[in-house]
N, C-alpha and C positions, 0 to 999 in steps of 0.2 A: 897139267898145264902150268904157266910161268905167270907171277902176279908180280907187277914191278909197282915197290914202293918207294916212297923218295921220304926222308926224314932230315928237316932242317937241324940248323946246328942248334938253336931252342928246343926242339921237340928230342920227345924219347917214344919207342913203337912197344907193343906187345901185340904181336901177334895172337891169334885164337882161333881153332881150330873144333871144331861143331860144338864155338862155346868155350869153350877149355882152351886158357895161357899155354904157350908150349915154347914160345923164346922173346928174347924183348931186341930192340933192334937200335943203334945209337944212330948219328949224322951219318948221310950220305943215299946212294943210288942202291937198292937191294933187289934182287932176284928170289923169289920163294915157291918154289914147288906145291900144287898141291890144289885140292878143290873145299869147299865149301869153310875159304879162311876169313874172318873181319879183324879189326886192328882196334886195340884204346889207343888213343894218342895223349900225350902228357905234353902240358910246355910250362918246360922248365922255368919260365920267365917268373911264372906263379909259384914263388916257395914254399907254400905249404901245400900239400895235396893227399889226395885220399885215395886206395883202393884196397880192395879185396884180398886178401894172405894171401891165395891163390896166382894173381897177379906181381903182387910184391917180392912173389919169391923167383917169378922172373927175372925183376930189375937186378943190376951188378949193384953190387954192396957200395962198391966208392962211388956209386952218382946221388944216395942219399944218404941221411943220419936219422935215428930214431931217436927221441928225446920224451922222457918223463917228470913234466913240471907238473912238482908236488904242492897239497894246497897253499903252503903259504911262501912258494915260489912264485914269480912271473916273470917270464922271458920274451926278448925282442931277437931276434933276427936281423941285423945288418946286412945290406949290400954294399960295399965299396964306402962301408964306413958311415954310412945312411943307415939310419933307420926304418926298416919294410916292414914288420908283419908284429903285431904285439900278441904274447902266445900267456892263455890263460892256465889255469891247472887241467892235468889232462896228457894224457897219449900223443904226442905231434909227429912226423915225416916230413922234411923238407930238404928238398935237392941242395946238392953241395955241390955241381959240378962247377958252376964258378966258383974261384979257390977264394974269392974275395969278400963268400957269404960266413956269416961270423953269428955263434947265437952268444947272449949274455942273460945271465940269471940276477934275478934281484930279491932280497929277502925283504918281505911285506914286515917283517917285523923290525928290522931296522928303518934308520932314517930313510925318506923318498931323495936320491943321487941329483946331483942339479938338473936339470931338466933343460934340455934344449928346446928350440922351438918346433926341431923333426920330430921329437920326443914325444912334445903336449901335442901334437898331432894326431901321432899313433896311439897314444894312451888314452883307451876311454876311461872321460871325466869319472866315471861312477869307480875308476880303480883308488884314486886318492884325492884329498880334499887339497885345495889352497887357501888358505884363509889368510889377510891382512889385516892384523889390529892393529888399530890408531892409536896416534899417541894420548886421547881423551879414553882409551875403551882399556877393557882389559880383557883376555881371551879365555875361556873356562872350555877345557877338552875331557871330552867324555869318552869311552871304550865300552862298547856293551851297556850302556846308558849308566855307565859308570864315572863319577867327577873321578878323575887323574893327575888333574894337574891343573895350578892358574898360570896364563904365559903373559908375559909383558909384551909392551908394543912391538908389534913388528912382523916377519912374513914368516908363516907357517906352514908347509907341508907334509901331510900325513897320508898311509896309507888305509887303504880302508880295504876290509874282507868280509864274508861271513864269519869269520875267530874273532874279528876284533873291530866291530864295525863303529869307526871313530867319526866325532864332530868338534869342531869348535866354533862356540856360542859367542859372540863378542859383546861384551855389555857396555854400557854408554854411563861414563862418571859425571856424565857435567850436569851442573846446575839446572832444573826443568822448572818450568815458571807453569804452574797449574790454574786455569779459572775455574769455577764451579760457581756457575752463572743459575739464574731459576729459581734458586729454593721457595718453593713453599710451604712459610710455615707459620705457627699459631702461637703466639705469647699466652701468660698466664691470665692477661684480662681479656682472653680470647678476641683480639685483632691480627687481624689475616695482613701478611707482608708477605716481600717479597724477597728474595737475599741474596747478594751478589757476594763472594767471598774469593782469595786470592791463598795458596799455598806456592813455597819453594823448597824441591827438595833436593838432594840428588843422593846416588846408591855411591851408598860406602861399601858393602861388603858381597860382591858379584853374587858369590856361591850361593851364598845365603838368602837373597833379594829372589834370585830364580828358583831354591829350593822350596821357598816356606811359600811363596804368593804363585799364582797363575802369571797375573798382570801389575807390574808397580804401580803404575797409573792409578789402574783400577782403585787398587789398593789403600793408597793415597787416597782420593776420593772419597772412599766410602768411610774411611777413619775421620775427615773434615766433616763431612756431611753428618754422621749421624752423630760428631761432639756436636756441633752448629744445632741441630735439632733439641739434642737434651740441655741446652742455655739457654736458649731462647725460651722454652717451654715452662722455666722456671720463671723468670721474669718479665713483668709487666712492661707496656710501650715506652714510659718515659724512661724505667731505668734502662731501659735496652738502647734507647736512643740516646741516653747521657752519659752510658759508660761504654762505650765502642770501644775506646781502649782496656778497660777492663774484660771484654768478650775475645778480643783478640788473643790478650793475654793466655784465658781459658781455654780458648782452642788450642795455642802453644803448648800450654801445658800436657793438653787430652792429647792430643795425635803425636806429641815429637817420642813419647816412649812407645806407645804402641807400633809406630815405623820403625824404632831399633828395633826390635823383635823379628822385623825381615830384613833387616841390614838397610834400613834408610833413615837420612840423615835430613829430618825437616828444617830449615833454615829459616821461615817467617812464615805468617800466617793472618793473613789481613782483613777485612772489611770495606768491601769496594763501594759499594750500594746498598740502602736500606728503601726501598720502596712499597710506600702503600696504596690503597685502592685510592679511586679519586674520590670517593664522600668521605672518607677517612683523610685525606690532605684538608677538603673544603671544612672539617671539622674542627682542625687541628687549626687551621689560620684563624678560625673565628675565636678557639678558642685561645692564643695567643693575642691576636687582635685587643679580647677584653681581659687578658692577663697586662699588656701594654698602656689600655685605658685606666685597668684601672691603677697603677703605678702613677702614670701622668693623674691623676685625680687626686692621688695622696700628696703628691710630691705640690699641687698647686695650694691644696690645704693648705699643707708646712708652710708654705710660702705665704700664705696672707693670714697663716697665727703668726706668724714671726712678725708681720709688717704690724698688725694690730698690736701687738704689744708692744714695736719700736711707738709706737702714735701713743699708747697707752703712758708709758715713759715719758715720753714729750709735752705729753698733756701733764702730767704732775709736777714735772720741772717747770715748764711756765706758771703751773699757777703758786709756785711758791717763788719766780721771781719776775715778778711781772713787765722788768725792762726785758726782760729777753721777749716776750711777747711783743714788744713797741720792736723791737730790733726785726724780728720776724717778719713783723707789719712792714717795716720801711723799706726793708729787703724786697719785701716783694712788690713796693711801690717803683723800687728802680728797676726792677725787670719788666714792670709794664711800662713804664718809664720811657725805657731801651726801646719797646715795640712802636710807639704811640710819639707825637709831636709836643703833644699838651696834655697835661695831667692836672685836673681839677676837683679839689677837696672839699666837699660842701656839708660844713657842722654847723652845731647849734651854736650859742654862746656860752655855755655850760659843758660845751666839749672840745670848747679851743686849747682850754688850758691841760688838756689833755697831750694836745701835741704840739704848743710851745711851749718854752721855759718861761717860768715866771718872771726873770730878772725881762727880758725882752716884751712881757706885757706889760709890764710898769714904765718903761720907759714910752711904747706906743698910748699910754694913758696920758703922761706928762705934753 
């Protein structure tokens, strides 16, 4: 009997006959003799495709190509100058009957080719990296968890494979303002505070900073923190509260060499807060309070031994010249004088002559 198949101008036929390939069939209207036949049908639309030896060796040679990308090959397939099909390492077959499909190979080991945007489409992300470092950052690229290379600011794409599975890290050079707020800790005359303290760093040397430390931060931190602990521990309340610049100093000194050691460059290191408990503040006023009293207590001394021995002086000079004493006295008769309308003087006889002149009582005698 006659089995009429129809094969569009996409499509390609193989015939099969109890199971078994026996002719493949192109575009158009076919006639086939015969009983117990079934068809694969193939469309060509889909460039890549798969079948059996058996079947393949139906197909005519010029409607596909066989292609063997090696591992650190990978190929695209073009249609009409577009990018279709991204082909990884491996075995491929894809139809060539349009004249306008085109494959192109790329060496993972060279540079990744500029990348169109059909391109980053078809290319899955995990075949190559993009990386952009800034102009603050600098780029550190690894192969096999291997450093390879530092790269300066700018766009970087790399391929990545199992031979050579590449990254790059971008690190941050700019200046980090660190707080390390909390501390709690214990001076030498055992008073409990509290300690608020300020670091600035920033990484000078990428490789290095990622190689030696987990976390710069971290790292930082734990270098302030535990110089912070071994000062404080040494000295007492008052010296630790009178010499804040001196601790400062000592922190600088403790943490800026131990951060070269992982490629960081401490910039300052400060004393934000020194806080104590509240019966330790209400202690500390009182006891300034009567550090204040008693200052104002000496200072009032000085002040009235100095006035007692101006009087003491005064008192000697008058009595070795006794008009200054009458002068003393008059003086202070004209400033009651100035307050008062009338001023009335009431002596003996025996102490007139005291306060006039004798020529003026001899005359009031006459």
């Amino acid at each position: 009997m006659f089995k009429v198949i129809q094969v569009k101008l996409n499509e390609r036929v193989v015939l099969l006959r109890d199971s078994l390939p026996f002719r493949a069939l192109g575009p158009g209207r076919h006639w086939v003799w015969g009983t117990r036949l079934t068809e694969q049908r193939f469309n060509v639309t889909d460039l890549v495709f798969r079948a059996l030896p058996q079947v393949r060796a139906q197909l005519d040679d010029s409607w596909f190509r066989e292609v063997t990308v090696t591992s650190l090959k990978r190929g695209v397939l073009f249609r009409d100058g577009v990018p279709a099909v991204f082909l990884r390492p491996g075995v491929h077959r894809f139809w060539t009957i349009d004249p306008s499909v085109s494959l192109t190979l790329f060496d993972v080991t060279q540079a990744v080719p500029a990348l169109t945007a059909e391109l980053e489409q078809i290319i899955p992300k995990g075949e190559y990296i993009d990386v952009t470092v800034q102009a603050h950052e600098v780029g550190l690229r690894y192969e096999q968890g291997r450093l390879t290379g530092v790269l300066e600011p700018g766009r970087y794409k790399l391929w990545t494979h199992p031979e050579a599975q590449a990254r790059i890290a971008a690190v941050d050079l700019r200046r980090t303002e660190l707080a390390i707020s909390g501390q709690e800790l214990m001076t030498r005359d055992k008073v409990s505070l509290r300690l608020s303290l300020s670091v600035a760093y920033a990484i000078e040397e990428a490789a290095l900073a990622t190689q030696k430390v987990d976390n710069v931060r971290d790292a930082v931190y734990s270098a302030v923190q535990l110089a912070a602990r071994g000062y404080v521990a040494g000295v007492t309340l008052d010296e630790l509260l009178e010499g804040r610049d001196a601790f400062a100093r000592f922190l600088a000194d403790e943490v800026a060499p131990k951060a070269k050691v992982f490629g960081v460059r401490v910039d300052d290191v400060g004393v934000k807060d020194v806080v104590l408990p509240g019966e330790m503040k209400t202690l500390l006023n009182r006891v300034i309070e009567a550090e204040k009293a008693a200052a104002a207590n000496v200072i009032s001394r000085r002040e009235e031994t100095a006035a007692t021995r101006s009087l003491v002086n005064t008192a000697r000079l008058m009595a070795d010249q006794p008009i200054l004493l009458r002068l003393k006295e008059l003086e202070a008769m004209k400033d009651i004088a100035a307050q008062i309308s009338e001023v009335r003087i009431v002596v003996g006889a025996d102490h007139l002559q005291s306060l006039l002149p004798s020529q003026l009582l001899g005359r009031a005698e006459k």
